[in-house]
N, C-alpha and C positions, 0 to 999 in steps of 0.2 A: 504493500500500500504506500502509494505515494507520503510525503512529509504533508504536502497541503493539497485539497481538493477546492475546487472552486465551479458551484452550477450557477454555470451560463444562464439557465436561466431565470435563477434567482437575483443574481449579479447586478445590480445599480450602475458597475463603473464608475462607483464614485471617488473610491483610488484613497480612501477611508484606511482601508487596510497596507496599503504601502506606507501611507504616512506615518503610522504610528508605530510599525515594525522598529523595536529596538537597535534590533541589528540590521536594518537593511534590507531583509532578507525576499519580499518581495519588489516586483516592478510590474510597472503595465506598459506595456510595450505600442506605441504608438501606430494601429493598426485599428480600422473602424469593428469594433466587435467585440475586440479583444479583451480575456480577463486579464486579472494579478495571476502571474507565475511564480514561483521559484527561482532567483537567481541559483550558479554554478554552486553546488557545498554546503544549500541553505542548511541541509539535515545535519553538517558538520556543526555550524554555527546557532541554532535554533536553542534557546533556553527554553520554551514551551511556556511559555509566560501567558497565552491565550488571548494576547493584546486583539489584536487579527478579529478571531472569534466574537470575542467581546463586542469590538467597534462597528462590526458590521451589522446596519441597519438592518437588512434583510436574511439574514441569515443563510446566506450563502457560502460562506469559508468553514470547513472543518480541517482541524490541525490532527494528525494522525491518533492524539491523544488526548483531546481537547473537540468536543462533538454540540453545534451550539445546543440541539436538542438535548442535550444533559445540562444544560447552564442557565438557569433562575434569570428571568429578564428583571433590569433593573427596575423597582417600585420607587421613585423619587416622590411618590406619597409622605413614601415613610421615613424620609430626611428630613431631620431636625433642620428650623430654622435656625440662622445665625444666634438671636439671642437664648432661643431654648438649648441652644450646643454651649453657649455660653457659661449658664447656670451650671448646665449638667457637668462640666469642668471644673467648674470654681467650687462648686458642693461635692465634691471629691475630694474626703478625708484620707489619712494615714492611719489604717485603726491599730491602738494598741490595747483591748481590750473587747475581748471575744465570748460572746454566751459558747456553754458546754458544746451544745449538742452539733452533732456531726453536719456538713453540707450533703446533700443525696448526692450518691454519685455521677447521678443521669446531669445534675445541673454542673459538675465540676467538668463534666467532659463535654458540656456544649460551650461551657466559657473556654475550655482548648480549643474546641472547634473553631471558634471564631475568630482567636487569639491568632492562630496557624495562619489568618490572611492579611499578614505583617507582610510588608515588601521583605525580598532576601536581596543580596547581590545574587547578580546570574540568576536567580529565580530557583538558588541551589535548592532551599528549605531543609536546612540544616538542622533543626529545631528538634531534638527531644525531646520527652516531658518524664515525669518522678513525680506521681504524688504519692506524699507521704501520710498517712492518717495517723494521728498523735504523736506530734514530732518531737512533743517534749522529751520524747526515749532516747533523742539524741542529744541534748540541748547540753547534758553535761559532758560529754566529749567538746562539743565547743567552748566551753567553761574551763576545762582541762589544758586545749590551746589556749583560749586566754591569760591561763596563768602563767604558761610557757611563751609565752610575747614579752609580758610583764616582766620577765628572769632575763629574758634574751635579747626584746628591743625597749627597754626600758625607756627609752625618751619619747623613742615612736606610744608605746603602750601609753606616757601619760599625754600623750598630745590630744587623743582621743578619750582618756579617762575611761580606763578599758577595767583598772583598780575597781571602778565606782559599779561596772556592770555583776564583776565577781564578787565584790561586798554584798551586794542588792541578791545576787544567788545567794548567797551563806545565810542572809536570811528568808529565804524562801520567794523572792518575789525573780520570776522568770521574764528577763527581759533579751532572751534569746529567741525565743519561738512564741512568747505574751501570753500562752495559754489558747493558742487557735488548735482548731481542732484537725486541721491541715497545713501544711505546707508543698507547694508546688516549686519544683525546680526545671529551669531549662538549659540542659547541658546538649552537647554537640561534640565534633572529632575538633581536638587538639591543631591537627593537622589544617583543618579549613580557616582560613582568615575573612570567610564572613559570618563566621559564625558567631563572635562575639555581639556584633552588630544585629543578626538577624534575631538570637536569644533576646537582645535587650529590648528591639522593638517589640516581639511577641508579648515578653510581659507585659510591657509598656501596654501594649492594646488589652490585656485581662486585665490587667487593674484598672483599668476606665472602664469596661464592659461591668466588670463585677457589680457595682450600686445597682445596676438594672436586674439584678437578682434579689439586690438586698443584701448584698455583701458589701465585706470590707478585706480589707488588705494594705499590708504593710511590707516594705523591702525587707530582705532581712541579711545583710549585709556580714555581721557575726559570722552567720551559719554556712552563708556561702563561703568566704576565703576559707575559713574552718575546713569545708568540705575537699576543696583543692588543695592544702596544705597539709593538712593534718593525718596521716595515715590511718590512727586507729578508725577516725570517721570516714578517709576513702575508703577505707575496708570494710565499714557496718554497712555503709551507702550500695555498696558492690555497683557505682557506673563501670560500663565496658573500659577497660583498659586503658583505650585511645580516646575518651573522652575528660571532656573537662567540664564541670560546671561554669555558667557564664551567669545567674542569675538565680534566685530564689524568693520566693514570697510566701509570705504566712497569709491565711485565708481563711474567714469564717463568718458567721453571724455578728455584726457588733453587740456590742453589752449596752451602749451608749447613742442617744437618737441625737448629731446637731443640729442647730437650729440657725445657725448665720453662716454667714460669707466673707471670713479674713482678710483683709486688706492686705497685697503684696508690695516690694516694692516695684517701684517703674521700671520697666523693662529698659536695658542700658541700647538703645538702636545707632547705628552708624549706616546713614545714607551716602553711595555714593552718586 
């Protein structure tokens, strides 16, 4: 099967799909009739990004792997206006305090569902996920490294006041995992260099989706270096090998409803 199909005569010509080709990779060759081809290699070069697909009004281009008949047409119904995107932003907490009871699974895997349509470089989708249910099981391995920062980068550990986190443990208050009843991580191969980027917008996109559930979510920053650093918890974790954590978030019910909208400062803009 060819890389792209194109029926004639669904076709517009309206050249829709050459334009927006990332890479180039169609043209429409100056001939009265004629569709978008495949330049020479497209198959070499193609990320499968479904741009083509997508753009085409009429539904005429299928990408080998990418069929527009499997692809939800856009409902701009249901796009937030400017100020309602607005709100929904700015009323985006960092929760650190979480009721008990568990999130149902069905709603943690549709907030990955959604998360996963984070732009990648190359359209790699690099993106693994790790949910963990009662993360607290690990929290003191992270506590463990923290002490060991504390011994070993002593000026780094108080810059961050990492002392204050392990004191706040010894008395019982968990400011590693907060007491969520989950924790999600998104690791990826070591080896790929978009992967850091592609992990951090995926979260990036669940902790903005998450409030539409009624959740909350917090970085959790601790538990990740921890995870990458720390052996005893690369080993409890068991990621494959060649992978690396790139980000992690605690997730749950909040304990706490707010009620305003914090004042940030002004954004620093340089026009040029």
């Amino acid at each position: 099967m060819p890389l792209f199909t194109v029926d004639a005569d669904k076709c517009g010509r309206c050249g829709a799909c050459v334009n927006v080709c990332p890479g180039g990779l169609l043209e429409k060759k100056d001939v009265e009739g004629a569709v978008p081809t495949p330049i020479e290699k497209a198959e070499e070069y193609c990320i499968h990004c479904g741009h083509c697909v997508a753009v085409c009004p009429k539904g005429a281009l299928t990408l080998i792997d990418v069929n527009p008949e499997d692809c939800e047409p856009v409902n701009r119904a249901l796009h937030p206006n400017p100020d309602n995107l607005e709100h929904y932003l700015r009323a985006r907490r960092s929760i650190r305090k979480y009721q008990e009871h568990p999130v149902p699974e069905d709603i943690l895997t549709r907030l990955i569902e959604i998360a996963r349509y984070g732009p990648s470089g190359s359209n790699k989708q690099p993106v693994h996920w790790l949910v963990i249910e009662k993360p607290e099981r690990f929290a003191g391995l992270v506590v463990d490294w923290l002490r060991l920062m504390i011994t070993q980068q002593p000026e780094w550990a108080q810059s961050i006041q990492l002392d204050r986190v392990v004191a706040a443990w010894e008395q019982g208050i968990n400011r590693i995992t907060r007491g969520a009843p989950h924790l999600i991580m998104a690791h990826a191969p070591k080896s790929d260099r978009t992967a850091q980027a592609a992990c951090t917008i995926a979260l990036t996109n669940l902790t903005l989706a998450a409030p539409a559930f009624h959740l909350g979510t917090c970085w959790s920053g601790y538990f990740n270096t921890a995870a990458g650093l720390y052996p005893p918890l690369v080993e409890a974790l068991g990621l494959p090998s060649d992978h690396q954590p790139f980000g992690s978030l605690v997730i749950g019910f909040p304990k706490f409803v707010y009620h305003r909208l914090p004042v940030r400062k002004p954004p620093p803009i340089t026009w040029r």
